[in-house]
Z-matrix of the N, CA and C atoms (Angstrom, degrees):
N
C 1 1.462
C 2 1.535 1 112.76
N 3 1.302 2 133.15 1 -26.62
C 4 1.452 3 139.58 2 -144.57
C 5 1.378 4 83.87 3 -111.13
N 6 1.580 5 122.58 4 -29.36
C 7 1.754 6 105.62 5 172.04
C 8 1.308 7 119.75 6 -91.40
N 9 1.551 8 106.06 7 -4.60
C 10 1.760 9 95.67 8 179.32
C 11 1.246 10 108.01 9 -94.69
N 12 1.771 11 114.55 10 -12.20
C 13 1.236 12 105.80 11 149.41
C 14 1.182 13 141.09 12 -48.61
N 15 1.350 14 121.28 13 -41.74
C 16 1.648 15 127.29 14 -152.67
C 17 1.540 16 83.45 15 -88.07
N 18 1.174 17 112.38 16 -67.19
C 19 1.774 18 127.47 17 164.29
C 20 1.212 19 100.56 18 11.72
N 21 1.747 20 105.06 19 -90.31
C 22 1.466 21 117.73 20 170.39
C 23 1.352 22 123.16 21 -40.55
N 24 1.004 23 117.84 22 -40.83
C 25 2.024 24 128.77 23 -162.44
C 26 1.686 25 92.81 24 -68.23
N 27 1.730 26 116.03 25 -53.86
C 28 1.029 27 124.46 26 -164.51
C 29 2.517 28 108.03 27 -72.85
N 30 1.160 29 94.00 28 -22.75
C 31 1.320 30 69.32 29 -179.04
C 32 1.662 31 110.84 30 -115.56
N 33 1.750 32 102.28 31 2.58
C 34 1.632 33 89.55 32 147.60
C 35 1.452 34 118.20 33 -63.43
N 36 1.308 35 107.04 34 -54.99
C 37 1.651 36 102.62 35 -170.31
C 38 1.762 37 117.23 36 -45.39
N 39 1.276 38 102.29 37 -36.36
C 40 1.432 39 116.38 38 -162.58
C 41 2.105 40 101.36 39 -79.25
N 42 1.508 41 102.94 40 -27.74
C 43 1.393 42 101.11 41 164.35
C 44 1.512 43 125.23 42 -84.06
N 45 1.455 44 110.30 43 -44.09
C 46 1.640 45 120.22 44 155.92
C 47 1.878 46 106.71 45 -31.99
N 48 0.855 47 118.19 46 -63.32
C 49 1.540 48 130.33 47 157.79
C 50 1.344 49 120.40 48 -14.61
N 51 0.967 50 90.37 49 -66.45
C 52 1.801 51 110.37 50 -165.31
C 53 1.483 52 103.10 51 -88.51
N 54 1.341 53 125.92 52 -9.00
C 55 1.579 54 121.28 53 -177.25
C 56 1.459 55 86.14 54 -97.17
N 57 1.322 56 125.03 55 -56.02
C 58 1.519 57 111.20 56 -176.64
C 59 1.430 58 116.42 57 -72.59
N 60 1.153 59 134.48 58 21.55
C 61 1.415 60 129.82 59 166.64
C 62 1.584 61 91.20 60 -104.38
N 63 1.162 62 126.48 61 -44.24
C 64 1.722 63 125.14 62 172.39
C 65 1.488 64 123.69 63 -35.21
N 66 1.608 65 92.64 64 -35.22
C 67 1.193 66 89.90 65 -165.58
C 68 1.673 67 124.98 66 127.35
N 69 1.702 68 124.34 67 175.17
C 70 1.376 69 92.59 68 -156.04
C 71 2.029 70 89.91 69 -132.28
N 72 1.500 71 90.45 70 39.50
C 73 1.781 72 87.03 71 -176.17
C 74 1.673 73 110.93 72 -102.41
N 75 0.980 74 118.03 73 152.80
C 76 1.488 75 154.77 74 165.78
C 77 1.475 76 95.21 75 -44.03
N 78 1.901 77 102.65 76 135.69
C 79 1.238 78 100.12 77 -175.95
C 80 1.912 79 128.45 78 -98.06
N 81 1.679 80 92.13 79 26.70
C 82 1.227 81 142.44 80 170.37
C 83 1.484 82 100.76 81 -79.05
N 84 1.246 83 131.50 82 -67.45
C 85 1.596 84 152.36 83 -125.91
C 86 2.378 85 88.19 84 -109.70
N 87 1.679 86 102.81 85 -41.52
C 88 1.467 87 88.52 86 177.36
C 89 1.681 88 150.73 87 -26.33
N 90 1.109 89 137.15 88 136.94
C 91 0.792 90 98.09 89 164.46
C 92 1.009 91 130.83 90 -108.51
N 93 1.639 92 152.85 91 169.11
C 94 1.416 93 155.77 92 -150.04
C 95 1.408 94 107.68 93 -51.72
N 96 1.278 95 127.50 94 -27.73
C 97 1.485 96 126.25 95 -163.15
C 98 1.876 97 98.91 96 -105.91
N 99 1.334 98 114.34 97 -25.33
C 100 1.438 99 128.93 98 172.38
C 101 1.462 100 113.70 99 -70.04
N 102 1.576 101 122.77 100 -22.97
C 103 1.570 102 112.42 101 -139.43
C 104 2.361 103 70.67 102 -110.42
N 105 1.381 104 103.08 103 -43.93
C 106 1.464 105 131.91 104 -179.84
C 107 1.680 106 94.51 105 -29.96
N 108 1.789 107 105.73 106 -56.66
C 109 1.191 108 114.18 107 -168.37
C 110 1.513 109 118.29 108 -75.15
N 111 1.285 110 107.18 109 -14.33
C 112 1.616 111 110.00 110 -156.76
C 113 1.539 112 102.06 111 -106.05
N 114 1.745 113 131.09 112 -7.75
C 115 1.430 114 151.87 113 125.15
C 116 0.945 115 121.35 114 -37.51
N 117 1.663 116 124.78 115 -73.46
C 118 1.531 117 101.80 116 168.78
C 119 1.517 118 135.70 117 -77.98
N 120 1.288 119 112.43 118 13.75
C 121 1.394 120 120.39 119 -171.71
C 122 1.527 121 92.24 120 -93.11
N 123 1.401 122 132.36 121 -24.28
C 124 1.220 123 138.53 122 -167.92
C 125 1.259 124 110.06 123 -70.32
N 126 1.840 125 105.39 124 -34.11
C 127 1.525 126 135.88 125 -155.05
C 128 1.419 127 111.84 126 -82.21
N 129 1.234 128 86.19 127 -42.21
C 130 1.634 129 102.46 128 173.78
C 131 1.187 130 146.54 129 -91.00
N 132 1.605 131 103.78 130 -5.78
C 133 1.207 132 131.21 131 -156.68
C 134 1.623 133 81.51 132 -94.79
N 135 1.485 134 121.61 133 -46.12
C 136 1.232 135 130.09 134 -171.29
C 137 1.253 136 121.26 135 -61.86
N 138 1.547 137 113.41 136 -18.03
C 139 1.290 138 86.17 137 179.73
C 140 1.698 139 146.48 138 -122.05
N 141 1.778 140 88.32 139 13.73
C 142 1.517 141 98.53 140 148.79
C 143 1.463 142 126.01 141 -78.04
N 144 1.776 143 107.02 142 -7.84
C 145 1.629 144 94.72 143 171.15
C 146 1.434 145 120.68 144 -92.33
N 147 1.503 146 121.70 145 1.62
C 148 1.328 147 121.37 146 -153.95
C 149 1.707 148 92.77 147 -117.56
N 150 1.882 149 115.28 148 -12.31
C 151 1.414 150 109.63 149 -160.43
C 152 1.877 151 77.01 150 -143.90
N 153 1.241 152 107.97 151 103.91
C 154 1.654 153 121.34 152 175.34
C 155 1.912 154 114.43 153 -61.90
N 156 1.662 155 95.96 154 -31.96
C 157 1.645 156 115.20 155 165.56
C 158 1.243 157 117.61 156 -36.69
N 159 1.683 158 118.53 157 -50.32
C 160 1.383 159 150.65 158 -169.01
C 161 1.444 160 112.37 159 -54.74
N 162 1.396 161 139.38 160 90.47
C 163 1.639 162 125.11 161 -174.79
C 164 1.565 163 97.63 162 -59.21
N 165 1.545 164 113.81 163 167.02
C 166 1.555 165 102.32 164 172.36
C 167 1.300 166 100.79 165 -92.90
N 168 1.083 167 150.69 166 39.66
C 169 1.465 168 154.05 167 170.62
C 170 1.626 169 105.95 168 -96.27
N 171 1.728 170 98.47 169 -19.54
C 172 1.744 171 88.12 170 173.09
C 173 1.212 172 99.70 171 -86.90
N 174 1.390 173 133.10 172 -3.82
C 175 1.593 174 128.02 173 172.57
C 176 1.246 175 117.26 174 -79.83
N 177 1.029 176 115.93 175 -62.00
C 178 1.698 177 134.91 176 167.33
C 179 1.371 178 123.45 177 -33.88
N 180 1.448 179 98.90 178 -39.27
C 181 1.498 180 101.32 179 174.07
C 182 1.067 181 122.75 180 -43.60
N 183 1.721 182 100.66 181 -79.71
C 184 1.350 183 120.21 182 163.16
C 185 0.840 184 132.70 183 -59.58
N 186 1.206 185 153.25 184 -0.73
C 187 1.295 186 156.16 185 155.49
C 188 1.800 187 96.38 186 -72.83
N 189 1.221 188 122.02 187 -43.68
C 190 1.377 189 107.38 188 -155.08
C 191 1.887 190 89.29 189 -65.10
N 192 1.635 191 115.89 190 -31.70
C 193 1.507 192 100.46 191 -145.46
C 194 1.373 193 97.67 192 -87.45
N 195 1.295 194 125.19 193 -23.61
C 196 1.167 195 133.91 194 163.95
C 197 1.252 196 104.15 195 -31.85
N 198 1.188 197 110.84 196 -86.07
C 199 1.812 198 118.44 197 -175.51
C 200 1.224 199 113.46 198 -34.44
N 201 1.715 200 121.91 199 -47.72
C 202 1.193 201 125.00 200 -172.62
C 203 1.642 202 111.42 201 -52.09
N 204 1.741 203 117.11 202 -61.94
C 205 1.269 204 141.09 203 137.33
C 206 1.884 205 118.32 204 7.62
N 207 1.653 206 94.25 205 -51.56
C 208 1.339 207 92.27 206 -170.08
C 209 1.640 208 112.35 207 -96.73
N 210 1.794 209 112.17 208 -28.24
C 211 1.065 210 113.10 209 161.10
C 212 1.557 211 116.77 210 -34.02
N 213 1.793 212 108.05 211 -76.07
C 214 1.118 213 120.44 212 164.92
C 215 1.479 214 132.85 213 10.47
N 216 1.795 215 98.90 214 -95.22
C 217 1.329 216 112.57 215 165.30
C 218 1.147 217 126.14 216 -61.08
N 219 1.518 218 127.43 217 -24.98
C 220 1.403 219 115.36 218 163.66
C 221 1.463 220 113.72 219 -60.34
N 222 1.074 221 135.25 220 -32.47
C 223 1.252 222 124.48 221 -179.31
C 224 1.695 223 138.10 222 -102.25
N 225 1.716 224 95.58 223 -7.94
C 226 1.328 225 101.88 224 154.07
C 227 1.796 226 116.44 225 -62.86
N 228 0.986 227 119.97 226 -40.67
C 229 1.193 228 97.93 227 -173.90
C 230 1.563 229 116.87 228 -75.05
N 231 1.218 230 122.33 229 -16.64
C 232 1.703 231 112.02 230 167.60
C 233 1.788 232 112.20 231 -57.39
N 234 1.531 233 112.96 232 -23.07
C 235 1.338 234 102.55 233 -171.07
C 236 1.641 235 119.09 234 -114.10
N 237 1.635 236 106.56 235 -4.95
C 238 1.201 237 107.74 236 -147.79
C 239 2.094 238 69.76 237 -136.67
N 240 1.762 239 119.20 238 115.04
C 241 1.498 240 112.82 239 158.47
C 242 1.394 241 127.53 240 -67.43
N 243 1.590 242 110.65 241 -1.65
C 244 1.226 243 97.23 242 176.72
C 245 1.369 244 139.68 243 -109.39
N 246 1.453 245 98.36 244 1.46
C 247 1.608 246 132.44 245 157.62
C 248 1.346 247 113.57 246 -66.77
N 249 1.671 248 110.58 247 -52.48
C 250 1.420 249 126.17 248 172.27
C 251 1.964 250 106.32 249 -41.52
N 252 1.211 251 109.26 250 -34.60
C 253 1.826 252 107.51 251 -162.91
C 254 1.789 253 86.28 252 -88.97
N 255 1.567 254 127.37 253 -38.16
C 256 1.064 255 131.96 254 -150.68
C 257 1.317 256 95.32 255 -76.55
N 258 1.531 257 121.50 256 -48.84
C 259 1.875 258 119.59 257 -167.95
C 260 1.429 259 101.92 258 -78.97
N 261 1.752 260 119.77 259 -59.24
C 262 1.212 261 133.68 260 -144.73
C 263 1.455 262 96.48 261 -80.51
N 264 1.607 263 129.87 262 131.51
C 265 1.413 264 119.97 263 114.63
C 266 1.565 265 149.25 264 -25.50
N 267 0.873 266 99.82 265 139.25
C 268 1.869 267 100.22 266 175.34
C 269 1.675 268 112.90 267 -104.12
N 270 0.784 269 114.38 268 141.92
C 271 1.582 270 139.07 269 179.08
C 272 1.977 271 106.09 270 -40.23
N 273 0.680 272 122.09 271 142.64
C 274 1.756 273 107.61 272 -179.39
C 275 1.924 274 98.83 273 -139.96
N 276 1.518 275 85.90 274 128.70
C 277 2.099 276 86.46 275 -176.91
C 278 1.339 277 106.07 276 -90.83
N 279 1.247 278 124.27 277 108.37
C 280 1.421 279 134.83 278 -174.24
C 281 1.823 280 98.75 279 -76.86
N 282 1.486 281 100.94 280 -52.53
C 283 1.525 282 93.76 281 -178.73
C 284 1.447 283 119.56 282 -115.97
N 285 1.383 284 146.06 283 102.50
C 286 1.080 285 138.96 284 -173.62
C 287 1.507 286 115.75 285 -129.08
N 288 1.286 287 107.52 286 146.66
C 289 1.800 288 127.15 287 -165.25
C 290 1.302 289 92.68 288 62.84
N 291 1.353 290 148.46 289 0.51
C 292 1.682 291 113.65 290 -179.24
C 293 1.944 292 89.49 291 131.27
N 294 1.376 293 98.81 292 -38.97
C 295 1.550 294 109.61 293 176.91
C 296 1.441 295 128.38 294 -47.95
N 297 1.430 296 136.94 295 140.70
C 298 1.204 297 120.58 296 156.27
C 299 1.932 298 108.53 297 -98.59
N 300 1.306 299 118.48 298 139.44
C 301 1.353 300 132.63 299 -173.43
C 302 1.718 301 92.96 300 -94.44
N 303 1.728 302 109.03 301 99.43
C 304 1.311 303 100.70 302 -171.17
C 305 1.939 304 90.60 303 -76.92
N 306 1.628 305 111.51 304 -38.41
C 307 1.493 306 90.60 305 -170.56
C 308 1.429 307 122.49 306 -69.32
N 309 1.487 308 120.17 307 -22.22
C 310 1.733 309 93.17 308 168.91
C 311 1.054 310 102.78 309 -86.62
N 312 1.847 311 152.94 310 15.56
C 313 1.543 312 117.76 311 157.07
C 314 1.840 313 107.93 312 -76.15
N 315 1.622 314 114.77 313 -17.76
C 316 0.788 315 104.15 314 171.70
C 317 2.004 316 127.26 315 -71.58
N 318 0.979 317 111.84 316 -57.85
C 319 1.723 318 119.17 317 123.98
C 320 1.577 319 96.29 318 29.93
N 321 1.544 320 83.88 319 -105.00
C 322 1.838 321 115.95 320 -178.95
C 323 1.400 322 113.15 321 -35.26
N 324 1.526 323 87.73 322 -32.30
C 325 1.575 324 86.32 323 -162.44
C 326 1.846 325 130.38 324 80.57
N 327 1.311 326 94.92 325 17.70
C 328 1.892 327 128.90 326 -167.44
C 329 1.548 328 91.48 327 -85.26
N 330 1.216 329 130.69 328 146.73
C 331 1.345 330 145.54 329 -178.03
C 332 1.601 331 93.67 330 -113.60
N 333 1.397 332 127.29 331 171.28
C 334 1.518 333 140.63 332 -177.18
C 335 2.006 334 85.83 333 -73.95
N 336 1.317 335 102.44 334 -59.07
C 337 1.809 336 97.41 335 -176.71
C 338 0.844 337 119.23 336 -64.02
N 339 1.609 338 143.44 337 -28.30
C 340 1.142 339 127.85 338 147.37
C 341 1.597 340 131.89 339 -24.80
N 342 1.408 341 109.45 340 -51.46
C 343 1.267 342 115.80 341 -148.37
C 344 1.787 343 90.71 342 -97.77
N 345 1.347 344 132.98 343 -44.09
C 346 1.248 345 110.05 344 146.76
C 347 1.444 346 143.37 345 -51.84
N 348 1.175 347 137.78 346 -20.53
C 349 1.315 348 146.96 347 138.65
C 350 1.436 349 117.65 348 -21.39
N 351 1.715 350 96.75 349 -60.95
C 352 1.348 351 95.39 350 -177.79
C 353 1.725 352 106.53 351 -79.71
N 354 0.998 353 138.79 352 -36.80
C 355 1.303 354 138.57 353 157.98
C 356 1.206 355 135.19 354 -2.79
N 357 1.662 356 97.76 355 -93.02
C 358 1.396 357 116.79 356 136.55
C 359 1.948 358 137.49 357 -21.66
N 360 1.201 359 105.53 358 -36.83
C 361 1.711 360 118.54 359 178.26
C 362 2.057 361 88.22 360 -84.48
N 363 1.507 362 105.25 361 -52.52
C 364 1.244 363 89.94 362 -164.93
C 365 2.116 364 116.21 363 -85.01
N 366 1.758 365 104.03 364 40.60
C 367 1.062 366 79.61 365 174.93
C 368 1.689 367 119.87 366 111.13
N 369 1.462 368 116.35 367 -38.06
C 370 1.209 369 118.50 368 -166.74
C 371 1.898 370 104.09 369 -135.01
N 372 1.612 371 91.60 370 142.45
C 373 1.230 372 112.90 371 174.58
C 374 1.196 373 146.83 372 -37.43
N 375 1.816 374 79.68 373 -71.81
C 376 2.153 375 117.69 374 171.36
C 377 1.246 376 94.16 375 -141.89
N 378 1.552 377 82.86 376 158.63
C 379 1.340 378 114.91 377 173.09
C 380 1.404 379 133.24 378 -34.58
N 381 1.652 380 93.54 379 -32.79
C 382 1.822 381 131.58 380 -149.72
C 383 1.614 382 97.60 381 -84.97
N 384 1.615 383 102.41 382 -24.88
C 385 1.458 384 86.26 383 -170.26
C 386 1.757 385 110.35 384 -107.19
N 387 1.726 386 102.27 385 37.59
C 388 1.445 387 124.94 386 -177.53
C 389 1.538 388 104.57 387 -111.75
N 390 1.365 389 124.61 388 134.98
C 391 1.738 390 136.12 389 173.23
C 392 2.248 391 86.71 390 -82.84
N 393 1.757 392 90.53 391 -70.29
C 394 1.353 393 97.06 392 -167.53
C 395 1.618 394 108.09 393 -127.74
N 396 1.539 395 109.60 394 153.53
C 397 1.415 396 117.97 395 -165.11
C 398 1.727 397 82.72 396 -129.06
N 399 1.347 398 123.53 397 116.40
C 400 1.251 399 113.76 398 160.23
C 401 1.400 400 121.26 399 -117.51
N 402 2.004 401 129.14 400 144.13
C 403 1.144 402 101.09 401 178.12
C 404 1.714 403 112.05 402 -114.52
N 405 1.080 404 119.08 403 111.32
C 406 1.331 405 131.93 404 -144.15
C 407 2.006 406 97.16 405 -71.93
N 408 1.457 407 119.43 406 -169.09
C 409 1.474 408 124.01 407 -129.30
C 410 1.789 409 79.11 408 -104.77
N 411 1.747 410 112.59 409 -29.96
C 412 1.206 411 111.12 410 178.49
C 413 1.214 412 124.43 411 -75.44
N 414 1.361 413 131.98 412 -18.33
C 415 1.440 414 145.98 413 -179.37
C 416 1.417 415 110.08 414 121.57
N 417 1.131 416 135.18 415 1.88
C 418 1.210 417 123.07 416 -167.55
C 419 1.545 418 90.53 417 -131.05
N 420 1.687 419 100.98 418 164.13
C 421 1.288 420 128.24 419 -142.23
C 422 1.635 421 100.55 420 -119.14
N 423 1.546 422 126.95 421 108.37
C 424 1.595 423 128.68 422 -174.62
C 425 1.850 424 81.21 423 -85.13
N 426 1.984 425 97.31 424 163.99
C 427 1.343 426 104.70 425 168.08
C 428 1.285 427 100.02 426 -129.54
N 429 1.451 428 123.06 427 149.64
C 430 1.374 429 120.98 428 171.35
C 431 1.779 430 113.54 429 -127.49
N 432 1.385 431 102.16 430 87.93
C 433 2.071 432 107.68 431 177.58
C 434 1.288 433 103.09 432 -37.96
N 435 1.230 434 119.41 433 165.74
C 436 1.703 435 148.44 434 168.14
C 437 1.723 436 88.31 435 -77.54
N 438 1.426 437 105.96 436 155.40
C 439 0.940 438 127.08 437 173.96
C 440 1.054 439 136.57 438 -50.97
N 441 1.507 440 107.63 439 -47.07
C 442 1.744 441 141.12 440 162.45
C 443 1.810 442 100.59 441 -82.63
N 444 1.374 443 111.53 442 122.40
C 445 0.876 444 130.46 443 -163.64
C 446 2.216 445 88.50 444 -91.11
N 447 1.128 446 123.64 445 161.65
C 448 1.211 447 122.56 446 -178.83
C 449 1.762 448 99.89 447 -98.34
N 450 1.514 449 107.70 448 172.62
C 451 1.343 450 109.21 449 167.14
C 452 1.750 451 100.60 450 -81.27
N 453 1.718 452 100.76 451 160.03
C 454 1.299 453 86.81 452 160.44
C 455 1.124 454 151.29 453 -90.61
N 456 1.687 455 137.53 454 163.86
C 457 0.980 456 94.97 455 -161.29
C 458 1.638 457 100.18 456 -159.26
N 459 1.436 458 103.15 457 19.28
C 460 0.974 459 124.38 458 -172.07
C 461 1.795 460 130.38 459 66.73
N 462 1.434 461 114.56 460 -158.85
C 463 1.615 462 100.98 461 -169.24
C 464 1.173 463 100.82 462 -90.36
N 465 1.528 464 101.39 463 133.77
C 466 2.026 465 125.14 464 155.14
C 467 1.121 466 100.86 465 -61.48
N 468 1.125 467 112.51 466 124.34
C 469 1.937 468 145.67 467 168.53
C 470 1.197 469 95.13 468 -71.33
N 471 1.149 470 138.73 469 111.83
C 472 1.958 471 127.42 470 141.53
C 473 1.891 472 122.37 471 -67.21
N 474 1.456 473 95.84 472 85.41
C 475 1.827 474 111.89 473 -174.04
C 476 1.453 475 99.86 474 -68.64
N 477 1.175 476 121.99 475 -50.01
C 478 1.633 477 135.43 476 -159.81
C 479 1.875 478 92.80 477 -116.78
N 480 1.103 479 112.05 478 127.28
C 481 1.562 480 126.18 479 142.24
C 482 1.387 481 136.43 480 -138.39
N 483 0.969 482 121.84 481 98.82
C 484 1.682 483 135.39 482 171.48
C 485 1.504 484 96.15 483 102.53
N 486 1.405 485 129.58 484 8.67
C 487 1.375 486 115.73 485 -164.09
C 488 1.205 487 109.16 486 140.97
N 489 1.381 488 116.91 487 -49.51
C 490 1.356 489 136.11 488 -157.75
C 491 1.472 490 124.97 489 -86.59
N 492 1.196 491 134.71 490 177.81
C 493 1.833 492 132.81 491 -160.73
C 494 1.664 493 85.20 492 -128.26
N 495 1.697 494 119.07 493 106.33
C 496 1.448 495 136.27 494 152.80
C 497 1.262 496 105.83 495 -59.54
N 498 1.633 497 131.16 496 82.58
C 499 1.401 498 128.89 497 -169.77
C 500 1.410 499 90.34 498 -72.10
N 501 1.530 500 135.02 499 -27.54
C 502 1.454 501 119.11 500 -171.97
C 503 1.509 502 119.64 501 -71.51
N 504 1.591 503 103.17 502 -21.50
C 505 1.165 504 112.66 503 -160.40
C 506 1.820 505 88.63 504 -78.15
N 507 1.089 506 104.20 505 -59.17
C 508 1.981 507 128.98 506 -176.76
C 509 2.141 508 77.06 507 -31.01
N 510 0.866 509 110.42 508 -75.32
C 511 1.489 510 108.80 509 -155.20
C 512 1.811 511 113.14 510 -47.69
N 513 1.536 512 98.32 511 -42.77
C 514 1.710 513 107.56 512 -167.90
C 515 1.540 514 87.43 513 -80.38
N 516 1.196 515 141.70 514 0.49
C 517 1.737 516 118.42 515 157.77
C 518 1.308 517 107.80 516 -111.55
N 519 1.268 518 129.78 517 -24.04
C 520 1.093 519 96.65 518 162.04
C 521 1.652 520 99.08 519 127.22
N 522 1.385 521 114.59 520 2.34
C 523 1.457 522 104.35 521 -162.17
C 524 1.725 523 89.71 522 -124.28
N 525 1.456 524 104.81 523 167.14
C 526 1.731 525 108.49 524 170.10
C 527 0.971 526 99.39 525 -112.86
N 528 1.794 527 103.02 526 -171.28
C 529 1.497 528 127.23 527 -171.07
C 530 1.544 529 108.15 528 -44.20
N 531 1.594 530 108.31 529 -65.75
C 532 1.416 531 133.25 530 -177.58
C 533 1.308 532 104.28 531 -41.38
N 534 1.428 533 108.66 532 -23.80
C 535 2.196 534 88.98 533 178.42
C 536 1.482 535 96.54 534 -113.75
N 537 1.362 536 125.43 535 7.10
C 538 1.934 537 113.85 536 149.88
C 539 1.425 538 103.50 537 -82.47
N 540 1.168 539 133.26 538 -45.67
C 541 1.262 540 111.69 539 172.75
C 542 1.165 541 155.05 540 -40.05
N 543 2.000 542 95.81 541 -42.03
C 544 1.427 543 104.03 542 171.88
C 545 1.206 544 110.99 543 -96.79
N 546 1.377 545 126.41 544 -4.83
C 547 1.785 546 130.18 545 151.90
C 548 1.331 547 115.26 546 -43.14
N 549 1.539 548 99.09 547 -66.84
C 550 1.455 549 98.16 548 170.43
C 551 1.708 550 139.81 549 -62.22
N 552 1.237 551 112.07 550 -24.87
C 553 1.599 552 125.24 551 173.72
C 554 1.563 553 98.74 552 -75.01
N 555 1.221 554 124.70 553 -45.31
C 556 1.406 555 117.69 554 163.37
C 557 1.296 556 129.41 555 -58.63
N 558 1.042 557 122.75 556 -9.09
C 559 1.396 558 125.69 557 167.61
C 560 1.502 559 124.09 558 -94.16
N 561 1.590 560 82.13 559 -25.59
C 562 1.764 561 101.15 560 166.04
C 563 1.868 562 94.99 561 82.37
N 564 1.501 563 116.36 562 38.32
C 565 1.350 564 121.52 563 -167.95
C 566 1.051 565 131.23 564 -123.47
N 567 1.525 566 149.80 565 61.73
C 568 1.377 567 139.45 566 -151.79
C 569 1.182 568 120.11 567 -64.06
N 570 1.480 569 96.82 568 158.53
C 571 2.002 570 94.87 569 -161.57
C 572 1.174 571 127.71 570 -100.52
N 573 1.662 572 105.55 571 31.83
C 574 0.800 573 116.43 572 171.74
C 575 1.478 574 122.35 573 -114.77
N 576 1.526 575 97.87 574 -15.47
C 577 1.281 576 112.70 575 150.26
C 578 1.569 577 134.76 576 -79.17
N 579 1.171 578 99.79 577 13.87
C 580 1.902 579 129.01 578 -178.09
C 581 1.706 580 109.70 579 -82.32
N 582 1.006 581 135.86 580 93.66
C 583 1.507 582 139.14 581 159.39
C 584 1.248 583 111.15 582 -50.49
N 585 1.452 584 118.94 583 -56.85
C 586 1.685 585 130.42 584 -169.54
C 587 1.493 586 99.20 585 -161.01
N 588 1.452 587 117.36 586 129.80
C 589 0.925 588 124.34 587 164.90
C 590 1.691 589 109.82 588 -124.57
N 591 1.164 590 138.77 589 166.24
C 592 1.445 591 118.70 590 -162.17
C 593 1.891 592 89.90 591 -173.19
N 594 1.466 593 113.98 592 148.48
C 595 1.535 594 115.92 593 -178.30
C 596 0.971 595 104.69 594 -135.52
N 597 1.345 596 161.21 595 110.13
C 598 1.576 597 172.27 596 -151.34
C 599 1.808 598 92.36 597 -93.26
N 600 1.871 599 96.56 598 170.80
C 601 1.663 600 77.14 599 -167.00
C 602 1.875 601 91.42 600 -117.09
N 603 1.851 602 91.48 601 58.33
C 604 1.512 603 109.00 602 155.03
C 605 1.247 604 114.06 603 -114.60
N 606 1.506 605 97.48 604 1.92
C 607 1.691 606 106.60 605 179.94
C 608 1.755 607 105.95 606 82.65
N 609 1.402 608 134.61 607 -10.46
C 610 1.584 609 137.13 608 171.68
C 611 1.301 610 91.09 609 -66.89
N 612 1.451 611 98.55 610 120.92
C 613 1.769 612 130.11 611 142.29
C 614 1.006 613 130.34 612 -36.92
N 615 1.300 614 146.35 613 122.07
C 616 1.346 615 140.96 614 139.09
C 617 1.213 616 121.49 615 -83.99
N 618 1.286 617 149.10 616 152.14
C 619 1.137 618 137.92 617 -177.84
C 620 1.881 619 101.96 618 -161.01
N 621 1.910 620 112.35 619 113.46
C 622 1.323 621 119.39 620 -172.34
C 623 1.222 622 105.96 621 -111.79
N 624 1.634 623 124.53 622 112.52
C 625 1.556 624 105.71 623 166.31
C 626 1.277 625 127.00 624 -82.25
N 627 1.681 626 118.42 625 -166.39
C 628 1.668 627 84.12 626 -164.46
C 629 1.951 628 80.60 627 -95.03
N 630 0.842 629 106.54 628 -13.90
C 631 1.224 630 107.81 629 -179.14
C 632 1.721 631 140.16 630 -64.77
N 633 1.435 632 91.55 631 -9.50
C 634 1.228 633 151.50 632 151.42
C 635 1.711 634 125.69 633 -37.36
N 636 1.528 635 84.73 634 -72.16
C 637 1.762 636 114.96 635 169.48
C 638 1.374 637 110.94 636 -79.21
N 639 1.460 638 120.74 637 168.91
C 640 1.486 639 142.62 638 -168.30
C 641 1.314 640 86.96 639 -67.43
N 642 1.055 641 143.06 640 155.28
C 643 1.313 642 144.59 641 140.35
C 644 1.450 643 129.32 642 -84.64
């Protein structure tokens, strides 16, 4: 017992170590070859404590080359651009001119609720009252408003998404089926040709086709 203690004592410290020589980012903020490293270090770390058989020199090893490994690639790409394309992500514009880019959320792999979710957390309604939606290299998504700020006008309802009837949304404003319908026949718009449709609780329409959006 008193050695699987030290055991343990000795390769927390020695991982505590190695996370602060990494560095001090969020495992949000990683990047692919960082998050890669910080999995098997978990892997390995485990298994001189779980198998007493195990010298910790089979830990150490690997852990040291790992690190070495990660030094490495972190710094080829400051000198070398083609490491830079190989490690790093690129930035992807989900929303641009006012537009939503349905094929890079598909891309992303971003759903319509996704991208309101984050919206909504950051502040904003609709889409409409976005210039640019970017989703940056860390995972998360900057917003950039139009210049002209809108009146207010409170929260956009999502009634219609991708096609479909947001019965939750229909409920939190307040309206039924019977008044998407004649919204929509008034627009002369089928709803299936609807990307996003959205109702503020001034009762103003939005209405996105997909045809509308980037394709």
């Amino acid at each position: 017992m008193p050695v699987l203690f030290i055991r343990t004592l000795i390769v927390y410290l020695a991982l505590i170590a190695v996370m602060r020589f990494l560095g001090k980012r969020q495992i949000g903020e990683m990047q692919v070859s960082e998050l890669v490293t910080a999995f098997l270090l978990s892997d390995i770390a485990s298994v001189p404590l779980t198998n007493a058989a195990v010298p910790l020199s089979f830990a150490f090893i690997p852990i040291v080359t790992l690190i070495c490994m990660e030094v490495v690639l972190s710094f080829l790409p400051t000198k070398i651009s083609f490491f830079k394309k190989l490690m790093d992500s690129k930035p992807s514009i989900i929303i641009s001119g006012g537009k939503i880019d349905r094929r890079e959320m598909t891309r992303m792999r971003m759903t319509l609720e996704d991208l309101l979710c984050e919206l909504h957390i950051a502040g904003y309604s609709s889409p409409e009252e976005l210039e640019y939606a970017i989703l940056e290299q860390n995972g998360k998504l900057s917003f950039f408003a139009k210049e002209a700020p809108s009146a207010p006008k409170g929260m956009a309802h999502p009634v219609i998404i991708d096609g479909k009837t947001a019965l939750y949304a229909l409920r939190a404003a307040k309206k039924s089926r019977e008044w998407l319908a004649r919204e929509l026949a008034k627009s002369k718009t089928a709803q299936k040709d609807v990307f996003l449709m959205t109702v503020d609780d001034c009762g103003k329409t939005k209405i996105i086709k997909k045809e509308e959006t980037l394709p």
